[in-house]
C-alpha positions as CSV (number, residue, x, y, z in Angstrom):
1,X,-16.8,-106.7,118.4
2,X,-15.7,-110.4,118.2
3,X,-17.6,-113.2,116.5
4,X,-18.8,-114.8,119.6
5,X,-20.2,-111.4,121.2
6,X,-21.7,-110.8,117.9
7,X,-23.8,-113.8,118.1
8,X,-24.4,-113.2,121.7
9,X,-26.3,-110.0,121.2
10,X,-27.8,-111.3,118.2
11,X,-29.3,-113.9,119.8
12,X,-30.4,-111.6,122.9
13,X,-32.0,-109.2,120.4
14,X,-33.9,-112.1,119.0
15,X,-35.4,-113.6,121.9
16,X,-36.1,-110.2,123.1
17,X,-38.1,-109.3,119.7
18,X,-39.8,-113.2,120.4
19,X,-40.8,-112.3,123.5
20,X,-42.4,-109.2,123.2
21,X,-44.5,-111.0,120.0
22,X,-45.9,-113.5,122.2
23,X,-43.9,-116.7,122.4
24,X,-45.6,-118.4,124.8
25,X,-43.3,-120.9,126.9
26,X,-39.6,-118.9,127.1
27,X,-37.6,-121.9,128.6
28,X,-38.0,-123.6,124.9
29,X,-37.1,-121.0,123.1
30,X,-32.9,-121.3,123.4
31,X,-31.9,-124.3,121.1
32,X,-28.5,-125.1,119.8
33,X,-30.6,-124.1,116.0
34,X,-31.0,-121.1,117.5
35,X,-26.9,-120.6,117.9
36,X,-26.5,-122.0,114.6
37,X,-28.9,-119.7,112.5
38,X,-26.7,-116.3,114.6
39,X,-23.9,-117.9,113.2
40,X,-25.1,-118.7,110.0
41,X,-26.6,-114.9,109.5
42,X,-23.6,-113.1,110.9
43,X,-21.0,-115.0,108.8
44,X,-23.2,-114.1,105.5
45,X,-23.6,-118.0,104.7
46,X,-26.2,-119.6,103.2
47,X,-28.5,-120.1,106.3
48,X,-30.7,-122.6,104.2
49,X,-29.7,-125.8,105.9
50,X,-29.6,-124.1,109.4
51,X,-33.0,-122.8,109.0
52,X,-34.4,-126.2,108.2
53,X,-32.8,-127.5,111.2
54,X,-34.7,-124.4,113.3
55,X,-37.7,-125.5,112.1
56,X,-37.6,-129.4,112.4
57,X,-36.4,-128.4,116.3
58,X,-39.1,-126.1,116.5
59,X,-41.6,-128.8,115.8
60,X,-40.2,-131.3,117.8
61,X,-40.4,-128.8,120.7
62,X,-44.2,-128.4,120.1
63,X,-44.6,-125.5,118.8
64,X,-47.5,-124.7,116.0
65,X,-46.0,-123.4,112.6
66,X,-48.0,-119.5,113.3
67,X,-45.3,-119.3,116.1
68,X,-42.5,-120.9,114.3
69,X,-43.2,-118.2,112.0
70,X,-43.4,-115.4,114.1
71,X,-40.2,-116.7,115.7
72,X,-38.6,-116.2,112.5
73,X,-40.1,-112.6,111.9
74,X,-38.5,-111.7,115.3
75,X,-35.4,-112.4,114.0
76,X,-35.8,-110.5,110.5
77,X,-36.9,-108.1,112.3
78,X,-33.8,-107.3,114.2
79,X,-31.5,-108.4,111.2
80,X,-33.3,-105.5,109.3
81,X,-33.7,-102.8,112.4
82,X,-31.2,-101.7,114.5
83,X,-33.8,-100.0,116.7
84,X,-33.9,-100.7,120.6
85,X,-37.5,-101.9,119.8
86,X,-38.7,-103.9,116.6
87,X,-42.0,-104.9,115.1
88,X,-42.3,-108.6,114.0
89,X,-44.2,-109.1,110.8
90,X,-44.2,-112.0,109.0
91,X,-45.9,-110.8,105.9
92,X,-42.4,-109.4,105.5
93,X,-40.5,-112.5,105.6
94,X,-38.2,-113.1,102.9
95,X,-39.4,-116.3,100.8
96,X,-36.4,-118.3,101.1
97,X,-35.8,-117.6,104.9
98,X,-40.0,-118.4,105.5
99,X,-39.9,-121.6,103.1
100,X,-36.7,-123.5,104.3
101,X,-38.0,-122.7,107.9
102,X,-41.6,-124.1,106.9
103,X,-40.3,-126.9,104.9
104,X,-37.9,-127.8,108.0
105,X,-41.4,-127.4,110.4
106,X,-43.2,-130.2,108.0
107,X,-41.0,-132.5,107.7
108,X,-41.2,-133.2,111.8
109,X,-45.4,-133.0,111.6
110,X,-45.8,-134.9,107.9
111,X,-43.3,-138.1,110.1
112,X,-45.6,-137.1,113.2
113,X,-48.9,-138.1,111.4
114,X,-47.5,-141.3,109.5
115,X,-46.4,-142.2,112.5
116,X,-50.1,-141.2,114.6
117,X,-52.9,-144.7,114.8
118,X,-55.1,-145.1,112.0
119,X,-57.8,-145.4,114.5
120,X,-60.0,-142.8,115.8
121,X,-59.2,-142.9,119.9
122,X,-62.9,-142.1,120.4
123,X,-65.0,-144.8,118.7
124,X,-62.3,-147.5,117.6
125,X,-62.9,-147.0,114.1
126,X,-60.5,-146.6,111.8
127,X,-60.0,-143.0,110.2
128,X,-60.9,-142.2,106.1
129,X,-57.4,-141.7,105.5
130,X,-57.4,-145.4,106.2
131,X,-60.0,-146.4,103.9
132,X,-58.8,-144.7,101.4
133,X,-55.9,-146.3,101.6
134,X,-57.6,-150.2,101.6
135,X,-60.0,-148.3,98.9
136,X,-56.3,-148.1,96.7
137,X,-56.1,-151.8,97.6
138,X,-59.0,-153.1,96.4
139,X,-58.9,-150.7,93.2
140,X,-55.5,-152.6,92.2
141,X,-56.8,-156.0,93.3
142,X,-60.5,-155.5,91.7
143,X,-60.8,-155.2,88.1
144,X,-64.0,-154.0,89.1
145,X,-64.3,-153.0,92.3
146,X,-67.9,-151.4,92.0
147,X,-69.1,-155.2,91.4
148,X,-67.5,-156.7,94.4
149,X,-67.5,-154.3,97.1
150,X,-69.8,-151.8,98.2
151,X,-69.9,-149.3,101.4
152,X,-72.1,-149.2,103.9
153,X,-73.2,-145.9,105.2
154,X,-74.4,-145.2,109.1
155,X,-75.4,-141.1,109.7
156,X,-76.4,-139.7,112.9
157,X,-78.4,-136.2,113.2
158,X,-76.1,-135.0,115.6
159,X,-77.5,-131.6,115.1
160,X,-79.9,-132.7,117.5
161,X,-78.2,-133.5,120.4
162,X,-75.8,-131.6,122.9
163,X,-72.1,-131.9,123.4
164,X,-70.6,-134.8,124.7
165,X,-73.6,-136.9,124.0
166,X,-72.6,-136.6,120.6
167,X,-69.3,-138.9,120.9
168,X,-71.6,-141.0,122.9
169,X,-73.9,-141.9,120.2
170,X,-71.3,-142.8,117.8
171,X,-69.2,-144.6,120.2
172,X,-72.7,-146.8,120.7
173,X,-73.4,-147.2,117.0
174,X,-69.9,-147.8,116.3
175,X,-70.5,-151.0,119.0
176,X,-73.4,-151.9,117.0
177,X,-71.1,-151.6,113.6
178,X,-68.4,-153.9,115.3
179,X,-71.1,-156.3,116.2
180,X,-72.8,-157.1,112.5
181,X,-69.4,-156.6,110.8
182,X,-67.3,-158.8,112.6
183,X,-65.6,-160.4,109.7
184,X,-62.8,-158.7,108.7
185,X,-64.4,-155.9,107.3
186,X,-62.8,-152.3,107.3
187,X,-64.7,-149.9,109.6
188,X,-64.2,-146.5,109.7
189,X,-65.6,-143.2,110.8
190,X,-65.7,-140.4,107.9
191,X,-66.8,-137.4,109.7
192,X,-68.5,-136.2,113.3
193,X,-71.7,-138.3,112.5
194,X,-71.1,-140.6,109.7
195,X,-69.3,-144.0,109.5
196,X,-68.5,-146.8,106.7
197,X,-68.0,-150.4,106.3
198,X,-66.4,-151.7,103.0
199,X,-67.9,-154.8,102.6
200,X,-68.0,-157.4,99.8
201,X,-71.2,-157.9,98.1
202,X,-73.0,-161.0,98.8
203,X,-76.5,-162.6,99.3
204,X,-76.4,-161.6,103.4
205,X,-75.7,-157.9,102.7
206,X,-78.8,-156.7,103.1
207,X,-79.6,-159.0,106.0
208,X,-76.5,-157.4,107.9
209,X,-77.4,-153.6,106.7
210,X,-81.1,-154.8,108.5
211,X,-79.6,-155.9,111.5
212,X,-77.3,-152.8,111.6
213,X,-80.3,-150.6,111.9
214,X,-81.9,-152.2,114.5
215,X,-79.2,-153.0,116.7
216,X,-78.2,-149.7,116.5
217,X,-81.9,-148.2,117.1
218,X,-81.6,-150.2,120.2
219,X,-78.3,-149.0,121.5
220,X,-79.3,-145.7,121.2
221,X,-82.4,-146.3,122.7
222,X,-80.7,-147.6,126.2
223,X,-79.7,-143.7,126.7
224,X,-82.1,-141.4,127.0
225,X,-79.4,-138.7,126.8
226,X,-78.3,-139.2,122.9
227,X,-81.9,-140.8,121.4
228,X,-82.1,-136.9,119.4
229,X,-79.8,-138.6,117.1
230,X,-81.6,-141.2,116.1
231,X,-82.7,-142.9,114.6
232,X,-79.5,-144.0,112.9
233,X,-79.7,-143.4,108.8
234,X,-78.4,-146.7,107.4
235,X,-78.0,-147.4,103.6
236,X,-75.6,-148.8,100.5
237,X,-73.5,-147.0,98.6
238,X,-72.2,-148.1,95.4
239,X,-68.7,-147.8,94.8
240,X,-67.7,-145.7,91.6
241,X,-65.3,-147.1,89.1
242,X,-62.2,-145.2,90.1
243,X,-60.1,-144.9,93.2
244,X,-59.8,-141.1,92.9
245,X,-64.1,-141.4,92.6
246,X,-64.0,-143.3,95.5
247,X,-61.7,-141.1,97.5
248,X,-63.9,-137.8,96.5
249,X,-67.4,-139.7,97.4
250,X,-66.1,-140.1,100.8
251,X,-64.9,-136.7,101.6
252,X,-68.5,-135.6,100.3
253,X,-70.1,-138.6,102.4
254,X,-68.1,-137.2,105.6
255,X,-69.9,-133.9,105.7
């Protein structure tokens, strides 16, 4: 059998074995990486650099890493059974052949997420990730941070309220946000029902944290449909002395 019928029937074999294992859209599964792992595999080379390319294509295609994965079983599978019909199992991947493939899928989806918005689409808010990172810049620009800034803390009960009036109310207290902090303050949204301002300390903080609760009472007041959340929890938090402190405070905040 030559080289080129070789890869041929390999490649049948594996699609086949993807198939039957549930890969769900069958007109993305042929990719040039596809060609170039059957060669790789049948001329006993290193298929390292070929897998990484599989998985980078893989990602860019869409597809989620569980069937990226099970992909990849399908083909172990019929490099390791010459049977008509194979089993895919990818507890019984190789480690190489399951970690180049992985690191191949990450690198697309780790450029995908630096590349996403730091804003949340829903409320206009910028996301934690974000604050953390201005948290980092005010750490390095602060010798002590804890005395110049401080958050400012808005929770919802959510709990209370059904489905989409949820994003409702948040997307009205985030208004409410936007309207006291309005000067150049970051704003951000830490979890389903909790947001943050980092603010600088000064003699109209509490003034503005005052107004924040009432204008946000009375947005959510104007809907009868999302006033179960409220009213809106409003309060300061002081800044710990550390970045890392800080970043750990708001993932425990965000809950």
């Amino acid at each position: 059998m030559g080289v080129a019928q070789a890869e041929r029937l390999l490649k049948s074999r594996w699609r086949t074995a993807a198939m039957a294992a549930g890969w769900a859209f069958p007109a993305d599964w042929p990719l040039a990486e596809v060609d170039e792992v059957c060669a790789a595999m049948l001329e006993s080379a290193d298929p390292g650099d070929a897998l990484v390319r599989l998985g980078r294509a893989r990602a860019e295609a869409g597809a989620g890493l569980s069937e990226t994965l099970l992909d990849l079983a399908a083909l172990h599978a019929v490099l390791t059974d010459e049977s008509h019909i194979v089993s895919p199992n990818v507890d019984a991947l190789p480690s190489r052949m399951l970690r180049m493939t992985a690191l191949g899928w990450a690198d697309v989806v780790t450029k995908q997420a630096g590349d996403c918005a730091a804003e949340d689409p829903l409320t206009g808010l910028a996301t934690a990730a974000y604050l953390r990172t201005r948290l980092g810049e005010v750490y390095r620009e602060t010798p002590v941070a804890s005395l110049d800034y401080a958050l400012v803390l808005l929770r919802l009960d959510v709990h209370r309220a059904p489905g989409w009036s949820r994003v409702v109310a948040m997307t009205l207290v985030s208004d409410a946000l936007r309207a006291v902090f309005d000067s150049g303050e970051t704003l951000a949204r830490l979890g389903p029902c909790v947001a943050a301002v980092l603010v600088r300390r000064g003699e109209t903080l509490a003034r503005r944290v005052s107004n924040l609760r009432v204008l946000a009472a009375d947005r959510l007041a104007d809907d009868p449909n999302v006033h179960p959340v409220g009213p809106a929890e409003v309060w300061t938090e002081r800044l710990p002395d550390t970045h890392a402190e800080a970043c750990s405070l708001l993932t425990t905040l965000g809950r």
